[in-house]
PDBQT receptor file of N, H, CA, C and O in Angstrom, charges set to zero:
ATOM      1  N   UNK A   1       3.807  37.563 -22.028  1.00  0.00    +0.000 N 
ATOM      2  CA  UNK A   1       3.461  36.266 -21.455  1.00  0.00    +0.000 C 
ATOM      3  C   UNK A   1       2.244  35.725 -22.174  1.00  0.00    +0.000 C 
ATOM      4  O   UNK A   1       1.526  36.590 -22.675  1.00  0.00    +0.000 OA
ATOM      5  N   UNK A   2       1.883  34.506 -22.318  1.00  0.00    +0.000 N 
ATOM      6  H   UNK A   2       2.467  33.803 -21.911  1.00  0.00    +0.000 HD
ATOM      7  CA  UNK A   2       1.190  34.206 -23.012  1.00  0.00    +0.000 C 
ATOM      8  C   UNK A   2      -0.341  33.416 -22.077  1.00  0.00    +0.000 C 
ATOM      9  O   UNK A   2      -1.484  33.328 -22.524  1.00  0.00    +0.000 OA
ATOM     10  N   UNK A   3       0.145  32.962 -20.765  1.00  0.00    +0.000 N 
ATOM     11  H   UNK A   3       1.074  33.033 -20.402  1.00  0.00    +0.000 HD
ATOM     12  CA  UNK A   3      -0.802  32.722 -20.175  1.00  0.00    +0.000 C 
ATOM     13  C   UNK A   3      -0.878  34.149 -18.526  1.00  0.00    +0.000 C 
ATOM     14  O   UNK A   3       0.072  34.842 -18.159  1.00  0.00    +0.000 OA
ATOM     15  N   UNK A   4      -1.903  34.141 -18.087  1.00  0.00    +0.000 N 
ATOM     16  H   UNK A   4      -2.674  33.578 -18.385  1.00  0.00    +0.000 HD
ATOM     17  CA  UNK A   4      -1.782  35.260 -17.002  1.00  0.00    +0.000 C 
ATOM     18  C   UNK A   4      -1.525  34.510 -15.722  1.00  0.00    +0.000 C 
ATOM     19  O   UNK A   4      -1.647  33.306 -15.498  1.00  0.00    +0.000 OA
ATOM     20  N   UNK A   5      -1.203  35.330 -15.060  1.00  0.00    +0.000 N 
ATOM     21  H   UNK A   5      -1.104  36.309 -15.242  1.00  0.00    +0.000 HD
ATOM     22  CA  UNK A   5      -0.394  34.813 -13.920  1.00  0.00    +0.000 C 
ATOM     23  C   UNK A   5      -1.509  34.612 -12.621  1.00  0.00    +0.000 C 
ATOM     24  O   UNK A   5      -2.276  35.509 -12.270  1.00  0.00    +0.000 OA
ATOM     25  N   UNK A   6      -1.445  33.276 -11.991  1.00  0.00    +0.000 N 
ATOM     26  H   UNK A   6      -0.822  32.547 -12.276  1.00  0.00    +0.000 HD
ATOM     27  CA  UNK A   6      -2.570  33.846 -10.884  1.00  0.00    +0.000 C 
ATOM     28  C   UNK A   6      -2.159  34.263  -9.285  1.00  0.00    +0.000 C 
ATOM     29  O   UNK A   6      -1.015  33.894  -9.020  1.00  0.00    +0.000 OA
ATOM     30  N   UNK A   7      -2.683  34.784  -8.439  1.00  0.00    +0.000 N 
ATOM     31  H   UNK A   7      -3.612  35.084  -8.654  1.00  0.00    +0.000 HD
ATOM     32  CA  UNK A   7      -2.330  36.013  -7.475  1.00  0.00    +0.000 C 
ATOM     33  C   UNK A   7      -1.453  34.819  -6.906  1.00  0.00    +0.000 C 
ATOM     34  O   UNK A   7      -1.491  33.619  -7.181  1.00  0.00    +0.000 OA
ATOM     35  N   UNK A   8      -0.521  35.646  -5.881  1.00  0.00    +0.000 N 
ATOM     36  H   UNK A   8      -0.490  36.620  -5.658  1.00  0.00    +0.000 HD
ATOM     37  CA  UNK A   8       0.671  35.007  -5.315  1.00  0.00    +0.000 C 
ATOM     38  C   UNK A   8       0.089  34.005  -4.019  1.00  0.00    +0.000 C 
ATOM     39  O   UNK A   8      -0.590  34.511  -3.126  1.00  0.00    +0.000 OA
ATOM     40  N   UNK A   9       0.382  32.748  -4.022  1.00  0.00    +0.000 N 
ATOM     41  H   UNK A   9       0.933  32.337  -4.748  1.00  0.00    +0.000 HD
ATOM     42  CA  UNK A   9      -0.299  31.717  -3.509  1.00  0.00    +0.000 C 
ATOM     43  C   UNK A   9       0.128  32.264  -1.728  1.00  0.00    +0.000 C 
ATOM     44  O   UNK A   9      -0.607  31.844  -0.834  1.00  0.00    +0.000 OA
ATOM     45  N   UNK A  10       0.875  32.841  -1.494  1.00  0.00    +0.000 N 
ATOM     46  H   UNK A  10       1.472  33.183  -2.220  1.00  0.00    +0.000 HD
ATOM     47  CA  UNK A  10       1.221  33.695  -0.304  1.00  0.00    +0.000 C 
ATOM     48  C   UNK A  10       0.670  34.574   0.001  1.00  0.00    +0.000 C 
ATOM     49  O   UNK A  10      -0.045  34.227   0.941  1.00  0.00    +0.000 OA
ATOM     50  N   UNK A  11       0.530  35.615  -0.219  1.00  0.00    +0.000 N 
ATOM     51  H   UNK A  11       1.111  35.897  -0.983  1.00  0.00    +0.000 HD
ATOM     52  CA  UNK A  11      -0.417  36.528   0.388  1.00  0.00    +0.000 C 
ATOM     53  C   UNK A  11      -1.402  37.165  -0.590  1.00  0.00    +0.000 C 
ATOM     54  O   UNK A  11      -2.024  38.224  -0.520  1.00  0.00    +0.000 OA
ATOM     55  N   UNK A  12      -1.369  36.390  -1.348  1.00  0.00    +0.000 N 
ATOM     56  H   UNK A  12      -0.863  35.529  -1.404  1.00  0.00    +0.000 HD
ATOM     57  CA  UNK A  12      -2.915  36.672  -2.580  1.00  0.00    +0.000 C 
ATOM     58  C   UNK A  12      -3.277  38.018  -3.225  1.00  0.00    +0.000 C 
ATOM     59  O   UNK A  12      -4.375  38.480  -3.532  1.00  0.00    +0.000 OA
ATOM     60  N   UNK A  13      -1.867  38.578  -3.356  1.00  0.00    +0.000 N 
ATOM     61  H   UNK A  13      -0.975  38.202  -3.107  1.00  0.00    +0.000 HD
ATOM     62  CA  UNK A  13      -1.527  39.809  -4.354  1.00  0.00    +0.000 C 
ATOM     63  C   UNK A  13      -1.475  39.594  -5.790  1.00  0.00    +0.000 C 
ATOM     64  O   UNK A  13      -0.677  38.702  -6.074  1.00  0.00    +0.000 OA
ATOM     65  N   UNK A  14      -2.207  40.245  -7.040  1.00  0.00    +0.000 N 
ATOM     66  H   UNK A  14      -2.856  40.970  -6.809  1.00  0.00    +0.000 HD
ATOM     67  CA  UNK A  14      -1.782  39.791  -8.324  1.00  0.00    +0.000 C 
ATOM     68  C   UNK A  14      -1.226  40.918  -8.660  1.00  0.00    +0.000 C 
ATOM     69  O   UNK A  14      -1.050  40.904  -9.878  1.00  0.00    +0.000 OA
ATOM     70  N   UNK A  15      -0.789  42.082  -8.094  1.00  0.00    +0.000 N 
ATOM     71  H   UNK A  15      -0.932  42.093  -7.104  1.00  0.00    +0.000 HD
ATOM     72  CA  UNK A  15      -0.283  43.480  -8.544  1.00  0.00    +0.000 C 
ATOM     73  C   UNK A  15       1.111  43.238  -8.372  1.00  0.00    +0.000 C 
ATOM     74  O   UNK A  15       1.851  43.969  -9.029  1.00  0.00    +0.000 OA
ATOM     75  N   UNK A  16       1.561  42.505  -7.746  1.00  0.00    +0.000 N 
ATOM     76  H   UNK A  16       0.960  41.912  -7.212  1.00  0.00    +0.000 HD
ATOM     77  CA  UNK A  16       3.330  42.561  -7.966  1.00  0.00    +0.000 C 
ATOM     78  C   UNK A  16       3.485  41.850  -8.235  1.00  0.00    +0.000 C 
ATOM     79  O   UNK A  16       3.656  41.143  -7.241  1.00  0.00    +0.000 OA
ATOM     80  N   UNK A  17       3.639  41.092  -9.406  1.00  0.00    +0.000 N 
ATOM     81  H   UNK A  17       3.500  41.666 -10.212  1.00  0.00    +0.000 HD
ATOM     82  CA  UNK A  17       4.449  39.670  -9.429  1.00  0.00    +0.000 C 
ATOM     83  C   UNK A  17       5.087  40.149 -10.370  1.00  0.00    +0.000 C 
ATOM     84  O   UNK A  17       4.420  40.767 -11.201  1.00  0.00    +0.000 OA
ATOM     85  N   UNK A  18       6.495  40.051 -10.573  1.00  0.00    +0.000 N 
ATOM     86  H   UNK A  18       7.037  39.549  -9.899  1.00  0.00    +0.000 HD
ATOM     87  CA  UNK A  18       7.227  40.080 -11.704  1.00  0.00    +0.000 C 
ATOM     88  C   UNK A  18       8.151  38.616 -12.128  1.00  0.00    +0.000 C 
ATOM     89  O   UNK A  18       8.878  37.873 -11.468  1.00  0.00    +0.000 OA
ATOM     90  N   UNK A  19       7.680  38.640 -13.668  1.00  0.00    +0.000 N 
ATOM     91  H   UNK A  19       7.090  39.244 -14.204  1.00  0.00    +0.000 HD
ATOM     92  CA  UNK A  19       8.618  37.359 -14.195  1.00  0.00    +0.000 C 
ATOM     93  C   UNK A  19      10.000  37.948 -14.559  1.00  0.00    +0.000 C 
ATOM     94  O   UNK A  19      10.165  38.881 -15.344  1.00  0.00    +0.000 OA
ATOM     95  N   UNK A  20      10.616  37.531 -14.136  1.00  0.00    +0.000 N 
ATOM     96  H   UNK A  20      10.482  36.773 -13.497  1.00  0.00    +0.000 HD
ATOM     97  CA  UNK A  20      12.061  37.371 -14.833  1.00  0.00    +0.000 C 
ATOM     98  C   UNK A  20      12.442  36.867 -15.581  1.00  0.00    +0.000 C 
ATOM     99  O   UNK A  20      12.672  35.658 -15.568  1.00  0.00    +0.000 OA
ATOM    100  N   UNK A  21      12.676  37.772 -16.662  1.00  0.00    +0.000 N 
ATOM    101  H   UNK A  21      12.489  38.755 -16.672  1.00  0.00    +0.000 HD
ATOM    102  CA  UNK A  21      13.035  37.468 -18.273  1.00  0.00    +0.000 C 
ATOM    103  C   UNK A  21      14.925  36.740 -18.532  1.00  0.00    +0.000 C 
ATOM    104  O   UNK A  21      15.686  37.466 -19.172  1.00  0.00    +0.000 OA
ATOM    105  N   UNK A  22      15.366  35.649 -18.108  1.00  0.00    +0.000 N 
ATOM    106  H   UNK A  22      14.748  35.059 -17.589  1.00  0.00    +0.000 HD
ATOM    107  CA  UNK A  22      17.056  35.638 -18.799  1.00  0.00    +0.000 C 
ATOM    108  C   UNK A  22      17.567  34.435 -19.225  1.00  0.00    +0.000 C 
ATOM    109  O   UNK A  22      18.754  34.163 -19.408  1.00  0.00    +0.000 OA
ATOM    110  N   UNK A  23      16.371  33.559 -19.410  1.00  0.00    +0.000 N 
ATOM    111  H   UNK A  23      15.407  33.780 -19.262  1.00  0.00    +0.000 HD
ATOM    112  CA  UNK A  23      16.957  32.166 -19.932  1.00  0.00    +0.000 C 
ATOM    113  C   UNK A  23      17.952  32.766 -21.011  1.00  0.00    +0.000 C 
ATOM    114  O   UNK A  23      17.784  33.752 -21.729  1.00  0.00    +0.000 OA
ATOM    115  N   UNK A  24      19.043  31.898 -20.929  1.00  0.00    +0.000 N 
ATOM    116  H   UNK A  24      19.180  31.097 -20.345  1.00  0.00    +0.000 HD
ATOM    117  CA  UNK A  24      19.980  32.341 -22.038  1.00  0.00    +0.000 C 
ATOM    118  C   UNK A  24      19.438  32.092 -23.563  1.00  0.00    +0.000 C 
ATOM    119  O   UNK A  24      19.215  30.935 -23.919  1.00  0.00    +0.000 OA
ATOM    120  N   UNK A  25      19.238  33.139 -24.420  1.00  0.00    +0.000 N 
ATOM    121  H   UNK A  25      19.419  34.079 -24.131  1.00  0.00    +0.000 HD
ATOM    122  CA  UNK A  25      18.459  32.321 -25.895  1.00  0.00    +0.000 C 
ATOM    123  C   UNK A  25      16.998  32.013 -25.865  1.00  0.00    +0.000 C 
ATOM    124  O   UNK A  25      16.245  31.459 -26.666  1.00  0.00    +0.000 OA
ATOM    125  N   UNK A  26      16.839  32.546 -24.691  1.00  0.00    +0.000 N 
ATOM    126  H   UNK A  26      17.450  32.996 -24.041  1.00  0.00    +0.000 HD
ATOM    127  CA  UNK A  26      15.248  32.401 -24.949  1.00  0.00    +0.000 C 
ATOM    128  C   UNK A  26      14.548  33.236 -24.255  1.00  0.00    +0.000 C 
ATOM    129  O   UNK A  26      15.219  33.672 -23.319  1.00  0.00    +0.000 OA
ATOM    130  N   UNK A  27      13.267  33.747 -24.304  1.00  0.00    +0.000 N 
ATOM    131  H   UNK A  27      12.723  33.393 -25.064  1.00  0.00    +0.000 HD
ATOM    132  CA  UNK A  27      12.194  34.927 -24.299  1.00  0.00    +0.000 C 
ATOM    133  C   UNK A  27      11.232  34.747 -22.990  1.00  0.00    +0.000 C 
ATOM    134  O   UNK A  27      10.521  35.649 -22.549  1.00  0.00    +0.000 OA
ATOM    135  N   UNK A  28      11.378  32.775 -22.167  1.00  0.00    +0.000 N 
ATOM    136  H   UNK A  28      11.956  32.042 -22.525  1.00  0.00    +0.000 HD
ATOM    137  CA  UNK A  28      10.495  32.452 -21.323  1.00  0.00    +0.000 C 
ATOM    138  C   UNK A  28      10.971  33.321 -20.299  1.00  0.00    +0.000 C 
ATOM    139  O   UNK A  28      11.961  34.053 -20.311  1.00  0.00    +0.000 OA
ATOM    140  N   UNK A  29       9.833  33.069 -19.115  1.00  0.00    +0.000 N 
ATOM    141  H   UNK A  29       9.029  32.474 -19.106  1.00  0.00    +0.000 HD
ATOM    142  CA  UNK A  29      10.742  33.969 -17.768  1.00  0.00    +0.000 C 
ATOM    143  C   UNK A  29      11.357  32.227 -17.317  1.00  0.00    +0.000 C 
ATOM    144  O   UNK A  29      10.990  31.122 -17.718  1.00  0.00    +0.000 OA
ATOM    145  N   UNK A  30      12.728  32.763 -16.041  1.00  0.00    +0.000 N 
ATOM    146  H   UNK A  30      13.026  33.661 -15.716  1.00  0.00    +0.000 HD
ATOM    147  CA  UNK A  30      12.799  31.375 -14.998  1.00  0.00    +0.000 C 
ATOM    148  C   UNK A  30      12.667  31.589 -13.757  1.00  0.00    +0.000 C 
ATOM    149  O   UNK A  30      13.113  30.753 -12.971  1.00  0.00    +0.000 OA
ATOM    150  N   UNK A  31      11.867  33.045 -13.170  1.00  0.00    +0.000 N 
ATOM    151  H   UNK A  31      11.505  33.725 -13.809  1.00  0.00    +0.000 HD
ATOM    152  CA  UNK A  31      11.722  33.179 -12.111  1.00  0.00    +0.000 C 
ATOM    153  C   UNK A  31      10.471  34.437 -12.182  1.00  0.00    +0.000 C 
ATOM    154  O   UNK A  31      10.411  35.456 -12.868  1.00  0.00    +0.000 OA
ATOM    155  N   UNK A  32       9.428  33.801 -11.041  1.00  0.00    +0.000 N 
ATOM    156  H   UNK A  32       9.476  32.973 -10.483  1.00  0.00    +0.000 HD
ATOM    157  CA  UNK A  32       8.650  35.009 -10.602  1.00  0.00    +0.000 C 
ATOM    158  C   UNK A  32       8.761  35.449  -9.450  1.00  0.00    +0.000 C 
ATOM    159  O   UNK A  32       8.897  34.652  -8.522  1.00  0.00    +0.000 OA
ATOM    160  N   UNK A  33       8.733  36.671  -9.250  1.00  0.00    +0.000 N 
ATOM    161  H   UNK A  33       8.622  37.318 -10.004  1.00  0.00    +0.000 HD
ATOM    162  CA  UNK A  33       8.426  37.410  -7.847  1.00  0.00    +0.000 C 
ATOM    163  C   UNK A  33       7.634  38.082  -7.320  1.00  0.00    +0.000 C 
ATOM    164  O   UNK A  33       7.284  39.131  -7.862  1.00  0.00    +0.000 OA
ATOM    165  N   UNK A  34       7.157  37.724  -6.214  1.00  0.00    +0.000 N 
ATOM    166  H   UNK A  34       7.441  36.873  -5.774  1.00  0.00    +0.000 HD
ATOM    167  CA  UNK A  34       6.043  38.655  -5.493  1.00  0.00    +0.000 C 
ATOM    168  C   UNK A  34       6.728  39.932  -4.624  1.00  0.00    +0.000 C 
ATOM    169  O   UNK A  34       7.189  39.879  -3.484  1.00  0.00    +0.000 OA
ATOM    170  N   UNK A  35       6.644  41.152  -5.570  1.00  0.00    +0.000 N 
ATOM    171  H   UNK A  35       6.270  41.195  -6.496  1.00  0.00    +0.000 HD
ATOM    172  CA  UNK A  35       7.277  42.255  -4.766  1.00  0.00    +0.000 C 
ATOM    173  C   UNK A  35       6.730  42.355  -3.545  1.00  0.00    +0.000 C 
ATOM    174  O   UNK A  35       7.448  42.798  -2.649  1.00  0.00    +0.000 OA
ATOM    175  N   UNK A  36       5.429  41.993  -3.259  1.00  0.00    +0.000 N 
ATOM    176  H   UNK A  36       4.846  41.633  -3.987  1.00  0.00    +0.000 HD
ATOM    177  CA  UNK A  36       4.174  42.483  -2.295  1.00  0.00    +0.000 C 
ATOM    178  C   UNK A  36       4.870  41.384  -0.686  1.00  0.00    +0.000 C 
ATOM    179  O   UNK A  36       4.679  41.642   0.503  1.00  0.00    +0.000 OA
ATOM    180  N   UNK A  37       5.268  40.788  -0.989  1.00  0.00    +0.000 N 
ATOM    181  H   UNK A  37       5.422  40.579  -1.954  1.00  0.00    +0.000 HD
ATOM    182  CA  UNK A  37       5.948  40.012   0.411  1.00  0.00    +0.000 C 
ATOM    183  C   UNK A  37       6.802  38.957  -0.157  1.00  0.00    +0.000 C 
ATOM    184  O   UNK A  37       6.698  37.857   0.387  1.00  0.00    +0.000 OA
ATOM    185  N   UNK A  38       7.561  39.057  -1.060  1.00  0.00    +0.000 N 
ATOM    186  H   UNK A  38       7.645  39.950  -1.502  1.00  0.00    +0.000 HD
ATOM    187  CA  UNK A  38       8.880  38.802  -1.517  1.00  0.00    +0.000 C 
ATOM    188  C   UNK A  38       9.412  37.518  -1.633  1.00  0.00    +0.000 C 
ATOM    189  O   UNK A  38      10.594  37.214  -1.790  1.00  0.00    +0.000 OA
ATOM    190  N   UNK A  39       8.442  36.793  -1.541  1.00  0.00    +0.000 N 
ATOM    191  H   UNK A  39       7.481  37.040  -1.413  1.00  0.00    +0.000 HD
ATOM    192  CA  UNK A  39       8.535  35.055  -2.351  1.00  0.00    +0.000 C 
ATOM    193  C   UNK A  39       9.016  35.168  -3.961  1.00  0.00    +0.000 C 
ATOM    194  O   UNK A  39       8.610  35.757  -4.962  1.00  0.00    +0.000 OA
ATOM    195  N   UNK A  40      10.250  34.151  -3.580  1.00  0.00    +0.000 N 
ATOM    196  H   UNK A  40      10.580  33.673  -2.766  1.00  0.00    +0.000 HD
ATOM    197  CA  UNK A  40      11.041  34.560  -5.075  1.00  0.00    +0.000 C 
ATOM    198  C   UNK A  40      10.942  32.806  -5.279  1.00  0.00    +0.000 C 
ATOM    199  O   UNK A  40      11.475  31.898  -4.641  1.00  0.00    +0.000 OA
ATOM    200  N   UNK A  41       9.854  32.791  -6.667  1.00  0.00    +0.000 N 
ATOM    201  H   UNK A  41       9.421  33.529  -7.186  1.00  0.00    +0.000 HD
ATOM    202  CA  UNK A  41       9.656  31.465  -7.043  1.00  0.00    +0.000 C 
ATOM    203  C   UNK A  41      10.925  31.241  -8.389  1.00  0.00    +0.000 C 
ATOM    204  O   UNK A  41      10.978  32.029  -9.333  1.00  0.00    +0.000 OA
ATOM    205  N   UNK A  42      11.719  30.242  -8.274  1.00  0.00    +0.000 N 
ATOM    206  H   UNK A  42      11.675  29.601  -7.507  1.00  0.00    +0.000 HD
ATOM    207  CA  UNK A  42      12.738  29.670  -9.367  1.00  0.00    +0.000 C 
ATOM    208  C   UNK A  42      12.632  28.134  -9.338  1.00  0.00    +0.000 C 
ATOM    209  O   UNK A  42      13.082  27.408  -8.451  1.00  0.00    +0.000 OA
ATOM    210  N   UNK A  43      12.006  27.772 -10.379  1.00  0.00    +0.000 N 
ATOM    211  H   UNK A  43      11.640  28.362 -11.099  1.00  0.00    +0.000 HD
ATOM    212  CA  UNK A  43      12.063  25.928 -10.584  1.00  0.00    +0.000 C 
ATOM    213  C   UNK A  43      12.961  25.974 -11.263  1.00  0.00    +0.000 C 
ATOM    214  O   UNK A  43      13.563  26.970 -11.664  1.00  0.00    +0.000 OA
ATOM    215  N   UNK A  44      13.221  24.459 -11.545  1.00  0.00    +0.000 N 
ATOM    216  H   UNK A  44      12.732  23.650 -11.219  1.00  0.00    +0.000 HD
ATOM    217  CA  UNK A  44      14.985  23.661 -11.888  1.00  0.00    +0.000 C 
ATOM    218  C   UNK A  44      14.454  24.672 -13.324  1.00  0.00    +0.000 C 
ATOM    219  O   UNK A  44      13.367  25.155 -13.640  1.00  0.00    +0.000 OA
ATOM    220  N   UNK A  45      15.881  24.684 -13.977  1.00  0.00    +0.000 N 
ATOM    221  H   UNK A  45      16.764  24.292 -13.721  1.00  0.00    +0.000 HD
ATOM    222  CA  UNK A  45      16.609  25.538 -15.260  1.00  0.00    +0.000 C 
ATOM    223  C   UNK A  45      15.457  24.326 -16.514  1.00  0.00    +0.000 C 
ATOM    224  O   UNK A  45      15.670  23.119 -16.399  1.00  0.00    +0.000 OA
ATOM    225  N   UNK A  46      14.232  24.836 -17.699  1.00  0.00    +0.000 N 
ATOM    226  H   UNK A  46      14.059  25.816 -17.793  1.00  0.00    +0.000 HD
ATOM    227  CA  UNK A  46      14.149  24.329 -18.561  1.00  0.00    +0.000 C 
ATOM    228  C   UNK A  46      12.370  24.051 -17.926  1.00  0.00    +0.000 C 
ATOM    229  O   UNK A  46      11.594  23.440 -18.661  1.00  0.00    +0.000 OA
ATOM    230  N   UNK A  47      12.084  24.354 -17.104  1.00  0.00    +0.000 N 
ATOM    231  H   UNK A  47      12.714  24.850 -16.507  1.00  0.00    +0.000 HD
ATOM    232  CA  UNK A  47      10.635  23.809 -16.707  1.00  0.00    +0.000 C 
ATOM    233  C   UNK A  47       9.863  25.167 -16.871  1.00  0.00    +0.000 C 
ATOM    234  O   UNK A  47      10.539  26.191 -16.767  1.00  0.00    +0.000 OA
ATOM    235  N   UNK A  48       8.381  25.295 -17.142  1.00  0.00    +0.000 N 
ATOM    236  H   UNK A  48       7.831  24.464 -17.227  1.00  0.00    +0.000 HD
ATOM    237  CA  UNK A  48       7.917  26.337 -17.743  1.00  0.00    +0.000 C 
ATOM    238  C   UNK A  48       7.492  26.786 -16.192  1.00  0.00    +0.000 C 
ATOM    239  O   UNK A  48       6.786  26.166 -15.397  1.00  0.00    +0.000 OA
ATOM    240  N   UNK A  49       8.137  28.030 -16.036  1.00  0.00    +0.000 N 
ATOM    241  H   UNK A  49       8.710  28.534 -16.682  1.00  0.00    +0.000 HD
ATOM    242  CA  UNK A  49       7.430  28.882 -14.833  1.00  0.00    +0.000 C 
ATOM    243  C   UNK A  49       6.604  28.971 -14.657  1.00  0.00    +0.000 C 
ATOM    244  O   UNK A  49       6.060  28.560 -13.632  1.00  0.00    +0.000 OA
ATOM    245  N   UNK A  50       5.868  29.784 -15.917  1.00  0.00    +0.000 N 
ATOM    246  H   UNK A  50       6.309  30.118 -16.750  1.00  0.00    +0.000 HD
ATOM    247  CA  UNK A  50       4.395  29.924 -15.387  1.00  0.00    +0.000 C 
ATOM    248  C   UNK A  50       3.230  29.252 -15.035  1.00  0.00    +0.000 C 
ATOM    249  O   UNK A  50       2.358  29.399 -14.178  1.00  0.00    +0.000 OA
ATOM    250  N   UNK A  51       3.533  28.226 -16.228  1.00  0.00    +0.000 N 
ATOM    251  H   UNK A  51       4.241  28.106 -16.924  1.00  0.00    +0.000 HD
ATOM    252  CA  UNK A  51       2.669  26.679 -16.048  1.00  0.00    +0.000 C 
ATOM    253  C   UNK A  51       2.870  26.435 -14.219  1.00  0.00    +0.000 C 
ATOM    254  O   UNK A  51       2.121  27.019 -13.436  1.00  0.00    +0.000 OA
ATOM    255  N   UNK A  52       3.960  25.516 -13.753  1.00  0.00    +0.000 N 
ATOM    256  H   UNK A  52       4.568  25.042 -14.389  1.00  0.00    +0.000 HD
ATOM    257  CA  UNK A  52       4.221  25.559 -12.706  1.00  0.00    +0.000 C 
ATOM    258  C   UNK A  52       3.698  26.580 -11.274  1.00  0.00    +0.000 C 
ATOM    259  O   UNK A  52       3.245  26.108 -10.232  1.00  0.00    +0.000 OA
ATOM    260  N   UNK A  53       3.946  28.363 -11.620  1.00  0.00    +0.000 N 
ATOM    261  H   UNK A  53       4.314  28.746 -12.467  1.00  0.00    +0.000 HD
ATOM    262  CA  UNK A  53       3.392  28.937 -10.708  1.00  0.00    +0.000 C 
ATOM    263  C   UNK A  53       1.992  29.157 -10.574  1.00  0.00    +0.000 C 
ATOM    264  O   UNK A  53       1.457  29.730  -9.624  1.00  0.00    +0.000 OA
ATOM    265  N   UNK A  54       1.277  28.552 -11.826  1.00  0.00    +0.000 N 
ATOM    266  H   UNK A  54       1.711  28.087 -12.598  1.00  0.00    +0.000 HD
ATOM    267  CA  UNK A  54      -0.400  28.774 -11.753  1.00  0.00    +0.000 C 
ATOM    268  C   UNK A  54      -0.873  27.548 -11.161  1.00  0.00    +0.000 C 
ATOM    269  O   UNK A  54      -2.083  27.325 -11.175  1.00  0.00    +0.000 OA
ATOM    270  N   UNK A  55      -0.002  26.650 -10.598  1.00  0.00    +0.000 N 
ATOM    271  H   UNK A  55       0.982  26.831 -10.587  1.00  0.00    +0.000 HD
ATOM    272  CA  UNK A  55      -0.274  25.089 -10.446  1.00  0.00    +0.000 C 
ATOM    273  C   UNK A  55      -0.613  25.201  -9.362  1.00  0.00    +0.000 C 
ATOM    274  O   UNK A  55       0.285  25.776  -8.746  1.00  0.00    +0.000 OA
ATOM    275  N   UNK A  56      -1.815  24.868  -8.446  1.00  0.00    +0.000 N 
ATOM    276  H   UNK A  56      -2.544  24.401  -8.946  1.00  0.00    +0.000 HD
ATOM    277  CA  UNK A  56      -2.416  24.818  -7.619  1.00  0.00    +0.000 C 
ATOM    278  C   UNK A  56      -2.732  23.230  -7.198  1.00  0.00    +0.000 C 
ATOM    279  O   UNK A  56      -2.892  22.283  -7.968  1.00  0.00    +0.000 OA
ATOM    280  N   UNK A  57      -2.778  23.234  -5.525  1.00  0.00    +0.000 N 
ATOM    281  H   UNK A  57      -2.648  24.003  -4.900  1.00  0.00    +0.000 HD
ATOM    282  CA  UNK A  57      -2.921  22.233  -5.000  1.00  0.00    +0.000 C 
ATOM    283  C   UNK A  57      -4.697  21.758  -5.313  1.00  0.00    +0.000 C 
ATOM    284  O   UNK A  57      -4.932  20.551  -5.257  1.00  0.00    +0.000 OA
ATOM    285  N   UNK A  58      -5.419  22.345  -5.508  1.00  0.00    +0.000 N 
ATOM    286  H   UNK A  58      -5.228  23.326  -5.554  1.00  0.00    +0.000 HD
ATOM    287  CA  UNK A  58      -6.363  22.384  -5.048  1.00  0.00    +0.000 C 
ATOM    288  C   UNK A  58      -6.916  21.901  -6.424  1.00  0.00    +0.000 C 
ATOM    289  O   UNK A  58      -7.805  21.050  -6.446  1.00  0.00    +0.000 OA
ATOM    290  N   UNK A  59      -6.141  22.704  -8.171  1.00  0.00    +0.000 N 
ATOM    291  H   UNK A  59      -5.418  23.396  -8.154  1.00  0.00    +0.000 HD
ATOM    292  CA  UNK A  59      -6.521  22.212  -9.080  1.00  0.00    +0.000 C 
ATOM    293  C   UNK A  59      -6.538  20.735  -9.293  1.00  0.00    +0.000 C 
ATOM    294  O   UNK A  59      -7.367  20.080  -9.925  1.00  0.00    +0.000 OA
ATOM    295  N   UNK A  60      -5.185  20.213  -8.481  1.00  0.00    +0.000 N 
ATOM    296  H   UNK A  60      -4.511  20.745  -7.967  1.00  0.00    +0.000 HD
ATOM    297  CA  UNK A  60      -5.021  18.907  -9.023  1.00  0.00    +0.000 C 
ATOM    298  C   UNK A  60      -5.885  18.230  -8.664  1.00  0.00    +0.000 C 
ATOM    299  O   UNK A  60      -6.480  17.486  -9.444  1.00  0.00    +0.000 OA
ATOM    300  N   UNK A  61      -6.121  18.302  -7.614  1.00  0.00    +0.000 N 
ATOM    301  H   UNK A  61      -5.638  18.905  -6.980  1.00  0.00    +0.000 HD
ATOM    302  CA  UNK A  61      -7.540  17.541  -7.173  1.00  0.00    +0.000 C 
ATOM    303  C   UNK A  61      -9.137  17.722  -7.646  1.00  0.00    +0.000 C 
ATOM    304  O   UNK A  61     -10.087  17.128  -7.136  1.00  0.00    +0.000 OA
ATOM    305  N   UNK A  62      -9.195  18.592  -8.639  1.00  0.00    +0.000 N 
ATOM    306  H   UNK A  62      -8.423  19.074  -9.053  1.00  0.00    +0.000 HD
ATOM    307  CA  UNK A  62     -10.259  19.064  -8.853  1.00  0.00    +0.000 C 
ATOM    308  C   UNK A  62     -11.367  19.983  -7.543  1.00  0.00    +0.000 C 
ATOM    309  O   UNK A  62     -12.582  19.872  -7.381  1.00  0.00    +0.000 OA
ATOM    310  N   UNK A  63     -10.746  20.524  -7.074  1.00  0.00    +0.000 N 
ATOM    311  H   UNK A  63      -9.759  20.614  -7.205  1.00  0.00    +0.000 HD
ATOM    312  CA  UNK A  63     -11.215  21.607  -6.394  1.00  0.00    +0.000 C 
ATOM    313  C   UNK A  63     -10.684  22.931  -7.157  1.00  0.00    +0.000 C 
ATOM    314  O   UNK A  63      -9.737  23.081  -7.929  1.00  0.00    +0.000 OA
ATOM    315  N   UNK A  64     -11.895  24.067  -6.522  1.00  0.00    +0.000 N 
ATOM    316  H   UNK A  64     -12.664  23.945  -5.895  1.00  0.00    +0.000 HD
ATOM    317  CA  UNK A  64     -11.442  25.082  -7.031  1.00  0.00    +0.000 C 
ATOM    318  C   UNK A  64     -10.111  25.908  -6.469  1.00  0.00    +0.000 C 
ATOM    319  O   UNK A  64      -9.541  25.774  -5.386  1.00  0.00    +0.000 OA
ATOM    320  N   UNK A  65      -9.885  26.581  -7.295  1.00  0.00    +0.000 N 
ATOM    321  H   UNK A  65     -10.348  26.689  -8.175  1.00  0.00    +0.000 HD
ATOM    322  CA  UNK A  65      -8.179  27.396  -7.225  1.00  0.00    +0.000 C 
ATOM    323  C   UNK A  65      -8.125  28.607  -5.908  1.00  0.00    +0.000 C 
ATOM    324  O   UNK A  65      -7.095  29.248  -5.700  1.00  0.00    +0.000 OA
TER     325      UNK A  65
């Protein structure tokens, strides 16, 4: 992965999250999971996961994460 993942916006575990590696032809993940209480994040097919799962409400507004 090229950026790190930040803790699961659910119960604020960073020890389980696993990306799921299977875009067809390609190396990105399209799904992460929090083994730790089992929120299974999948955005639409072609949008960057991780970007997306580090996306915080709080960034957009310029508050902290």
């Amino acid at each position: 992965m090229s950026e790190p993942l930040k803790p699961c916006p659910f119960c604020g575990k960073d020890d389980g999250l696993y990306p799921a590696h299977n875009w067809p032809g390609g190396g990105k993940p399209y799904a992460i999971d929090c083994i730790r209480c089992g929120f299974d994040f999948t955005p639409r097919e072609g949008m960057d996961v991780i970007e997306m799962w580090n996306r915080r409400a709080a960034d957009e507004k310029g508050g902290a994460a």
